[in-house]
N, C-alpha and C positions, 0 to 999 in steps of 0.2 A: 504494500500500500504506500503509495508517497505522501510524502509529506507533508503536501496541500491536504489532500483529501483529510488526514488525521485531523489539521490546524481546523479546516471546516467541522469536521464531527466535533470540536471539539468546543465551536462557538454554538451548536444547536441549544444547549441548555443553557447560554444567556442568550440567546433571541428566543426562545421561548419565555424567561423568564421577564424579558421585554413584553413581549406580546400579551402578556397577563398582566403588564405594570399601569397603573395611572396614569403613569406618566410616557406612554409608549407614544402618542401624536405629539409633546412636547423634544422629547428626545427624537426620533423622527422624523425631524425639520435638522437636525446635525446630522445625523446618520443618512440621512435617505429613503427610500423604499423601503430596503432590505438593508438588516445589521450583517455587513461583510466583517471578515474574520479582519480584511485589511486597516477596517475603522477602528477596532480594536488594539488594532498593535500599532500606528498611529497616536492614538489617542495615549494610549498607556507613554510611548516615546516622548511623545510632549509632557508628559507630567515627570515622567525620570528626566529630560533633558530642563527644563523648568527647575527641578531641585539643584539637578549639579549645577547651573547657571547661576543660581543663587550664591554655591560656593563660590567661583570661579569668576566672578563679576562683580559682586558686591551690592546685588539685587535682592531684596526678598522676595521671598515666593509670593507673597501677597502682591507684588510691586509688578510682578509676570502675568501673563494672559497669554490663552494657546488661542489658534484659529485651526480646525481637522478640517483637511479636505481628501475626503475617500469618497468618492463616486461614480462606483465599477460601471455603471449606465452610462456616466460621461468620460469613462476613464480618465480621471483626475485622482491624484493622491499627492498630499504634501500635508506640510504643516508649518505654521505660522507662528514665532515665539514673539513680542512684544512689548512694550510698554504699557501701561495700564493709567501711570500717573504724568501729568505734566508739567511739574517740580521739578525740582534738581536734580531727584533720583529716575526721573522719566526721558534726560536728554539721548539716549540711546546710546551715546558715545561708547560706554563700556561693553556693551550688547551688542553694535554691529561689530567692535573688533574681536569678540569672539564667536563670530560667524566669518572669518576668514583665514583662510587656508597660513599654517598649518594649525590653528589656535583649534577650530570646528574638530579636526578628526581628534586632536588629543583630548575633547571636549566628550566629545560620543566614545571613545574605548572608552575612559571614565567610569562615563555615564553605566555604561555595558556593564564595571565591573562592578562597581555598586548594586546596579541592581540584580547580580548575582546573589547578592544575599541580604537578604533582609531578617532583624531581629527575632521577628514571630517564627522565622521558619522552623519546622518544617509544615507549621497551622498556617500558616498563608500558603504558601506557597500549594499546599492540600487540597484547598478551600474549593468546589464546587459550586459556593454561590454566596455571598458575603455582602455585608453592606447594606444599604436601604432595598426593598423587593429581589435580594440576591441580586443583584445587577452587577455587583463585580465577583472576579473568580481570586485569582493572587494579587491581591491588592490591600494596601490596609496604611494605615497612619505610619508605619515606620519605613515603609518605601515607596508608597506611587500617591498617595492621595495628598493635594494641593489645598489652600484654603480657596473657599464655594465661588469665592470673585475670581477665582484667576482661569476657572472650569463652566466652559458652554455646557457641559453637558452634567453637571451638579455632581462631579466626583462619580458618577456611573461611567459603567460600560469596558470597564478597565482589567488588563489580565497580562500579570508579569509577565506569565508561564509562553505565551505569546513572543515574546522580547529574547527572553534569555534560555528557555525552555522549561523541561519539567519531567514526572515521571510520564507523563500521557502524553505531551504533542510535546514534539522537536519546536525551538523557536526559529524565530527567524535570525538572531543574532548568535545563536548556540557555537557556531563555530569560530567565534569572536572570543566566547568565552570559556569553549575551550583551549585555544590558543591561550590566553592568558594562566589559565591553570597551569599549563604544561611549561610555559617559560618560568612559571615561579617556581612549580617542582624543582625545575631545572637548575634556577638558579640556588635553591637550599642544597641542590648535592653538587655543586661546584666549590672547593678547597676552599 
């Protein structure tokens, strides 16, 4: 079975557990038609990339705002990290320079190895359906979730396991992090 296919089965019980939510035509207008696994790991990226920025810039989280764009009907996907305030802490200066090369990729490994582990784990990273109407899978306050101003979509919708992987679906970033593994091994058995 590839790996797609997994990532898909593996978003069906949070679009179902969308589909059953209050808030499913609210969220809906962010997501689209249909909750893609791709909106998911997007969405979860911006909230990991959103934290480490906050180290790395001297932003707070509250000070950030994402924009998800996943829209497999119009094939668009990206995402959008931003300013929120228009004070001194809002003039972008420190924010665009680490969206340029090579500040971004040292930015995103980072980001990757962090959110290889979070505190809760192995109860996050577990997790099946967490959060307000289950709408999030591996997600929790000690590594993806944002304060509610900085989040279109109200801190839902979010799945580490997506990102970095898990014991169920391969992530998309998994062989980022394992690569990092393996050089660190590496480097504790080097003299």
């Amino acid at each position: 079975m590839t790996s797609e296919i997994v990532r898909v089965r593996h978003g069906h019980l949070l679009r179902a557990n969308l589909d059953r939510s209050f808030q499913k035509d609210r969220l809906g207008s962010v997501t689209g038609p249909e909750l893609s696994p791709h909106f998911v790991l997007l969405h979860t990226l911006a909230h990991l990339l959103i934290r480490q920025l906050s180290f790395e810039s001297g932003y707070t989280t509250a000070s950030l705002r994402e924009r998800i764009y996943a829209r497999p009907e119009q094939d668009q996907y990206g995402v959008l990290v931003y300013t929120a305030a228009g004070d001194a802490e809002g003039t972008l200066g420190g924010l665009v320079r680490q969206g340029e090369p090579p500040r971004l990729a040292e930015t995103l490994l980072r980001m990757t190895e962090s959110a290889a582990w979070c505190s809760a784990d192995p109860l996050c990273a577990e997790h099946t359906g967490q959060g307000f109407g289950n709408l999030n899978r591996a997600a929790c306050h000690a590594c993806a979730l944002l304060p509610e101003t900085s989040c279109e979509a109200g801190n839902s919708l979010l799945d580490r396991a997506l990102v970095i992987g898990g014991e169920r679906v391969p992530g998309y970033l998994q062989p980022i992090v394992s690569a990092a593994r393996a050089a660190a091994a590496d480097a504790l058995e080097q003299p």
